[in-house]
Every structure is written in C-alpha cells, then in structure tokens.
py3Dmol code that shows the C-alpha trace and the ligand (Angstrom):
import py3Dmol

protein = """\
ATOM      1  CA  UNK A   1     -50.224  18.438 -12.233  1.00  0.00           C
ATOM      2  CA  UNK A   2     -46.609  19.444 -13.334  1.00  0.00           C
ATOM      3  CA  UNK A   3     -46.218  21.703  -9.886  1.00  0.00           C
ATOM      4  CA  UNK A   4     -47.491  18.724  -7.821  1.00  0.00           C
ATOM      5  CA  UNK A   5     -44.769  16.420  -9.754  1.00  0.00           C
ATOM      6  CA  UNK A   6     -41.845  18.860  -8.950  1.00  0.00           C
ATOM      7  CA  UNK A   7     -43.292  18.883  -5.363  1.00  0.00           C
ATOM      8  CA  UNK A   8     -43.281  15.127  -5.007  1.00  0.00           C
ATOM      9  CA  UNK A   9     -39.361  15.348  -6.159  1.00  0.00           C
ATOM     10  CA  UNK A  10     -38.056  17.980  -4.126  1.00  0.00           C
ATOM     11  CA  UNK A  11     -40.026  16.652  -0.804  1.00  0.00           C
ATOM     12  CA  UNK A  12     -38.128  13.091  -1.616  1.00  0.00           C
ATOM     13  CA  UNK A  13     -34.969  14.415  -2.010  1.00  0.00           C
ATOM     14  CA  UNK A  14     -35.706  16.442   1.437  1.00  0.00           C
ATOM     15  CA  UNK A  15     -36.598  13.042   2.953  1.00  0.00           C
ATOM     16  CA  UNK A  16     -33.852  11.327   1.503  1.00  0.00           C
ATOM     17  CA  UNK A  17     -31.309  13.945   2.500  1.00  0.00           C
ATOM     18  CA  UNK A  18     -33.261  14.331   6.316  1.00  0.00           C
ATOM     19  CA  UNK A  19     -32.638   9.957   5.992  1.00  0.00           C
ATOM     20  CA  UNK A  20     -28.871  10.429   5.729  1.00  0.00           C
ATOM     21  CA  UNK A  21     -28.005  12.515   8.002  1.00  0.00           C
ATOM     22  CA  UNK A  22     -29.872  10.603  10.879  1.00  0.00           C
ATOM     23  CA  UNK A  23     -27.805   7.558   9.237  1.00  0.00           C
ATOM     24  CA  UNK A  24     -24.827   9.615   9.917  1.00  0.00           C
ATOM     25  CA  UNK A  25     -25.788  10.570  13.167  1.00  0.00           C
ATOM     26  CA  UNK A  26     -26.649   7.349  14.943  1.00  0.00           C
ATOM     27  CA  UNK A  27     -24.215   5.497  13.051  1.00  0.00           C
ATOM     28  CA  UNK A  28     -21.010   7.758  12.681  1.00  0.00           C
ATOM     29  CA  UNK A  29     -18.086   6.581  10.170  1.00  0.00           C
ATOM     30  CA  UNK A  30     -15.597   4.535  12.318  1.00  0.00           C
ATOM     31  CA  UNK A  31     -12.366   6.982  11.239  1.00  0.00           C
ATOM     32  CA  UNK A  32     -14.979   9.457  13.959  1.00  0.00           C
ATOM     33  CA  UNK A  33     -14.688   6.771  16.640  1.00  0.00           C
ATOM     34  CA  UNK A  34     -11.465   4.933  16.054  1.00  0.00           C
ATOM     35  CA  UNK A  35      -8.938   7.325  17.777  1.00  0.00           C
ATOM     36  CA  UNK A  36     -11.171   8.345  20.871  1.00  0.00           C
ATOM     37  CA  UNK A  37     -10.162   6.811  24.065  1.00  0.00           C
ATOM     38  CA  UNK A  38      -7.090   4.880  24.179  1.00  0.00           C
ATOM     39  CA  UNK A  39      -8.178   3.433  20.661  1.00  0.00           C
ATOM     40  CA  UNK A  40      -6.282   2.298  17.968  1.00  0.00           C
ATOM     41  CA  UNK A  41      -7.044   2.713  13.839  1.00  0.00           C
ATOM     42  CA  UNK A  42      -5.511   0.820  11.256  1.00  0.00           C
ATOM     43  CA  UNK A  43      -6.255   1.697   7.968  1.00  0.00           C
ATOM     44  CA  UNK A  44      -5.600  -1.194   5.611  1.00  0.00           C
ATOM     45  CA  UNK A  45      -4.681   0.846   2.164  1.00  0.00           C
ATOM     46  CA  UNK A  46      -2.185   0.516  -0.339  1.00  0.00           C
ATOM     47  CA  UNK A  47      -0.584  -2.707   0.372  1.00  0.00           C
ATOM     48  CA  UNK A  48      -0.052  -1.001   4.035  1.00  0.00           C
ATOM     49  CA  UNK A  49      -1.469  -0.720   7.321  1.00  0.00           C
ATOM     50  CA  UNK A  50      -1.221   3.263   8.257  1.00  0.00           C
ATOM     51  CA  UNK A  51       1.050   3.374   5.266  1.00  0.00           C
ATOM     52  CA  UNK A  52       3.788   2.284   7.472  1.00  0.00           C
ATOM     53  CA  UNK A  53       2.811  -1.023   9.667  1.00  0.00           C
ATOM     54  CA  UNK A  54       3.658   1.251  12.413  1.00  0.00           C
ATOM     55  CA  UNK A  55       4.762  -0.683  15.701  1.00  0.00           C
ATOM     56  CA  UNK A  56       1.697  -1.020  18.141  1.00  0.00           C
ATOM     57  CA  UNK A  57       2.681  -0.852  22.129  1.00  0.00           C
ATOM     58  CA  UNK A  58       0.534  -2.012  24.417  1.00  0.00           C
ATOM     59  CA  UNK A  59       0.525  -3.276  28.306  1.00  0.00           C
ATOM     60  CA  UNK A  60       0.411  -6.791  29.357  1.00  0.00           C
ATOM     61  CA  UNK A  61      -3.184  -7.703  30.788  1.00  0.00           C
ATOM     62  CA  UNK A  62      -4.208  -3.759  29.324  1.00  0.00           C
ATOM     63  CA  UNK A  63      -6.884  -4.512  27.021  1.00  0.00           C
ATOM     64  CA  UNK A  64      -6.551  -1.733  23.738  1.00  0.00           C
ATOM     65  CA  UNK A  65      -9.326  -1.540  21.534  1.00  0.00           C
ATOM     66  CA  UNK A  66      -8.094  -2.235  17.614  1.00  0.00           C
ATOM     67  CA  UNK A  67     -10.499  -0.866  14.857  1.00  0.00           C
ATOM     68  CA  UNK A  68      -9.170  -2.128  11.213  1.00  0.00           C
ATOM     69  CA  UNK A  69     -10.754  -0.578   8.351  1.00  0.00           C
ATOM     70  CA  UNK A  70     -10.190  -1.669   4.446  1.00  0.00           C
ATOM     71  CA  UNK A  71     -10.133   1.891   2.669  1.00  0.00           C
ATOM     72  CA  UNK A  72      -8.460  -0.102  -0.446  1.00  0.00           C
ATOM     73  CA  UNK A  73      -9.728  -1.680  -3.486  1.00  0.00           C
ATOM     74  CA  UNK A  74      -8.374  -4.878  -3.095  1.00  0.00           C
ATOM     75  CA  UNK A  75      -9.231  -7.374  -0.196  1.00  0.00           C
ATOM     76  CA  UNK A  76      -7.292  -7.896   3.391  1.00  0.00           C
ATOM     77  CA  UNK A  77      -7.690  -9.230   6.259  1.00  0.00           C
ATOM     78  CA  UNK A  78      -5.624  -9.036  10.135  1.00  0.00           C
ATOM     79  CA  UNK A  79      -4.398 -11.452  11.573  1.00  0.00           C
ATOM     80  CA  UNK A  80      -2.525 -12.118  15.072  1.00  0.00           C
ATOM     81  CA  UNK A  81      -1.621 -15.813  16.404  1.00  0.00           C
ATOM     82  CA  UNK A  82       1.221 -16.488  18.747  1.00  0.00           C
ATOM     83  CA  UNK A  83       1.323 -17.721  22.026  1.00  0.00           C
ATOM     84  CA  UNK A  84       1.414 -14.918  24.830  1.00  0.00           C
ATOM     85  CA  UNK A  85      -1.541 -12.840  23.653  1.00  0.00           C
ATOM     86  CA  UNK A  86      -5.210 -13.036  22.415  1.00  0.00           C
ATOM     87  CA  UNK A  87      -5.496 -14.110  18.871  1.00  0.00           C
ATOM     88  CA  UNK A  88      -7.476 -12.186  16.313  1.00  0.00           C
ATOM     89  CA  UNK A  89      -8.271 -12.487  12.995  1.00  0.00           C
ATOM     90  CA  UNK A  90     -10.821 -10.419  11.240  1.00  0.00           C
ATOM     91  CA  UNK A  91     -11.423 -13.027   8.281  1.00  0.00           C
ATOM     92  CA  UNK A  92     -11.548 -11.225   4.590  1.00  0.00           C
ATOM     93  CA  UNK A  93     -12.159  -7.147   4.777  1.00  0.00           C
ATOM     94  CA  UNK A  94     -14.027  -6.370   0.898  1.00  0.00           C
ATOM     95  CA  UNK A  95     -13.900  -2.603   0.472  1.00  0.00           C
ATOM     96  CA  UNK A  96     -15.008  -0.129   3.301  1.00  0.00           C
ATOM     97  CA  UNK A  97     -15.816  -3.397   5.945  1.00  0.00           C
ATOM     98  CA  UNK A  98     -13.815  -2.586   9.311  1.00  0.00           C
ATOM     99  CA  UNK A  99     -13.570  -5.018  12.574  1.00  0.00           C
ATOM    100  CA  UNK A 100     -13.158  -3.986  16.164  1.00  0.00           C
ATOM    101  CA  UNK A 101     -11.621  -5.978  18.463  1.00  0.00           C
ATOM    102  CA  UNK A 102      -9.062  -5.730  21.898  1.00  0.00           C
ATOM    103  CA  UNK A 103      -5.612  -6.353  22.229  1.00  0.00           C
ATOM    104  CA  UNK A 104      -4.972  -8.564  24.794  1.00  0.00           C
ATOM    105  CA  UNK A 105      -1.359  -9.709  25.629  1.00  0.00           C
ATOM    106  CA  UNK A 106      -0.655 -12.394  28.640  1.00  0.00           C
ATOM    107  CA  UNK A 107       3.302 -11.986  28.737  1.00  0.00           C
ATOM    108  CA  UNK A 108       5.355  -8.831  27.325  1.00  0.00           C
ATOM    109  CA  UNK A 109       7.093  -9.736  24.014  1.00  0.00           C
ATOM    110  CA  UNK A 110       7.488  -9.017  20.625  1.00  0.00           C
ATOM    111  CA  UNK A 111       4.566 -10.289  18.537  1.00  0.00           C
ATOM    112  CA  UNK A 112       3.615 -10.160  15.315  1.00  0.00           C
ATOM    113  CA  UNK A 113       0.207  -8.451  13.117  1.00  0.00           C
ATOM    114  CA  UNK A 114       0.024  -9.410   9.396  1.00  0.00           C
ATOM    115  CA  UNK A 115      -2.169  -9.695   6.390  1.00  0.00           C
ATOM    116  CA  UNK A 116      -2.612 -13.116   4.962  1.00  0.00           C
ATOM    117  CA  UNK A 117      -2.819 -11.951   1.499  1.00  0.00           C
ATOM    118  CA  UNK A 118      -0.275  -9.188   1.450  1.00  0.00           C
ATOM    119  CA  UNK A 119       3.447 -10.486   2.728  1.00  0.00           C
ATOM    120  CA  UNK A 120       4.077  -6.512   3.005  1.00  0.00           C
ATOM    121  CA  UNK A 121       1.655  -6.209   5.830  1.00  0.00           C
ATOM    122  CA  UNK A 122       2.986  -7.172   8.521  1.00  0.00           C
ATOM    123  CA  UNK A 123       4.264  -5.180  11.545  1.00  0.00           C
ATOM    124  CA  UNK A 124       4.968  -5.542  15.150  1.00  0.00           C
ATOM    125  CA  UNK A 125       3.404  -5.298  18.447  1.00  0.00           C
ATOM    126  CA  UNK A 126       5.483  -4.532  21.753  1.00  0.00           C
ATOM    127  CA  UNK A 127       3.588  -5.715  24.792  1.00  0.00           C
ATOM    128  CA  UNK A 128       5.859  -4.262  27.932  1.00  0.00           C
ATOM    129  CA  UNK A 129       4.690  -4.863  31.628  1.00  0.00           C
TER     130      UNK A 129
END
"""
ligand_1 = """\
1
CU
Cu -3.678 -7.276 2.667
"""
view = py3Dmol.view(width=600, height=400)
view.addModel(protein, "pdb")
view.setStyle({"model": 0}, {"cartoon": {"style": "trace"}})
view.addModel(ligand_1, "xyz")
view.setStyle({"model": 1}, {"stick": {}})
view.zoomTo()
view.show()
C-alpha cells in the first residue's frame, strides 16, 4: 500500500515534469524567438525599455517585427501614433504578457514609442528610405 503510494507520486511528478517540457518545447519563451530574424525585443523593466529606450531604425515600407515583453512588476503598455507610420498600441502588459506586432513606416522621419503610464519610456524610432 505505502510502495504503491510513493509510486503514484513519483510517476506524477514524471508526468508533470514530461508535461513541461513539451510546454516548453512547442511553446518556447519569447526572449528564444524575439531576436531571430530581423526581429526586435523590447523588454519593458524598470521604468525602461532595454534599460535604455534605445533608438529603433527601421526602413520605410520594411516591415520589422516588434516583440514587447513586461519582465517588471508593475504594469506598461507601448504605444506608437503619429502620422507617417502604422500605429500600435499593445493596451496594458500585467507581468510576463508580451505583444508582437510590425513596424511599418510610410515616410522616413523621426517618430516617437512611449509608455502611457511611465513618462520615462519613451524613445525614438528613425525610419530612413
Ligand atoms: Cu510603463
């Protein structure tokens, strides 16, 4: 009875661990995916994108696929709205929640990405032709 216990718990961790890992496999972490291709990653963390809002360059009529990813505690979102390229905005990030979307600029300028919530977050994107 007590040996058929201890085999019932070590064949459900072994099914639970088998469970993850297939998790893992068909449905990798997006930090995995993010910088394959011609990809971009921005991790929202910090009060920061990348820790830096780095600049973002990109080619008019060149869509670049953006992945943003909330690693912090607090809520953000990403927003970007002018005239001259596509607008995106991801709505509120909670913890761990990341959005994908493409970069799409119609004219070469100097536009603008930001966080709603965070006046700190906020950085630039150069679209060149
Ligand atoms: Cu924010």
């Amino acid at each position: 009875m007590r040996n058929n216990i201890i085999a019932a718990v070590v064949i459900s961790f072994i099914i639970v661990g088998a469970m993850w890992g297939i998790g893992n496999l068909l449905n990798p972490p997006p930090q995995d995916n993010a910088n394959r291709g011609n990809g971009i990653l921005l991790v929202a963390e910090n009060n920061a994108f990348n820790e830096t809002n780095p600049d973002i360059s990109i080619k008019v009529n060149d869509p670049k696929e953006i992945t943003i990813l909330n690693k912090d505690f607090v809520r953000h979102d990403f927003i970007v709205n002018q005239t001259g390229i596509t607008g995106i905005n991801t709505s509120i990030l909670f913890s761990d929640q990341h959005f994908k979307a493409y970069l799409v600029a119609q004219q070469p300028g100097v536009y603008e990405y930001f966080c709603d919530l965070h006046p700190t977050m906020r950085g630039k994107i150069v679209a060149t032709a």
